[in-house]
N, C-alpha and C positions, 0 to 999 in steps of 0.2 A: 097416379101417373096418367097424362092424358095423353102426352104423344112420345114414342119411344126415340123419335129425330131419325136419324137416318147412321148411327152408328151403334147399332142393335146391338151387337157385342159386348162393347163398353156399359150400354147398360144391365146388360142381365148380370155382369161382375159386381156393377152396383148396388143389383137386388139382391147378393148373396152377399156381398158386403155388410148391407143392411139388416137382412133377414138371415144370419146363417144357419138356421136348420134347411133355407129352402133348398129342393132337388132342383137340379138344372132342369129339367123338363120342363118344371114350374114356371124356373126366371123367365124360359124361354116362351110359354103359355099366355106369359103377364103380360109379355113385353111386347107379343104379335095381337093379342087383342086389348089394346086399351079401347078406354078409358079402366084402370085395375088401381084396388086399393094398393097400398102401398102397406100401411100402417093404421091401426084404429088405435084411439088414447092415449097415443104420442104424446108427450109435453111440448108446450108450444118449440123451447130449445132444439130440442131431437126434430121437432117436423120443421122447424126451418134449418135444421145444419142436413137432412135430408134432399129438403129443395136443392138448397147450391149443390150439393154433391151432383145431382142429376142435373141441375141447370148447367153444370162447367161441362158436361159432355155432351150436352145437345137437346136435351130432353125436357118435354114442359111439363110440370107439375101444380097442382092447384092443390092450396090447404083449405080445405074446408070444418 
């Protein structure tokens, strides 16, 4: 995750979406200090149907 965009809410739903054992304090942690992993050894599938999810609400992500 490099930039959380400017509707911060929507994305910390989508870190728990994504992640769900994360604690809200977490999503919330992640998503005020980027640049935050998201995911490590994702399959390419999973790390790109990740981007869009995050790209459709605002938010810029880089697979590395």
């Amino acid at each position: 995750l490099k930039d959380a965009g400017s509707d911060k809410i929507k994305v910390i739903k989508a870190l728990r979406e994504v992640i769900p054992n994360l604690a809200l304090s977490d999503a919330k942690k992640m998503t005020e200090e980027t640049p935050a992993v998201i995911a490590e050894s994702a399959s390419k599938d999973d790390a790109e149907k990740m981007k869009k999810k995050f790209e459709e609400i605002g938010a810029k992500v880089e697979l590395a």
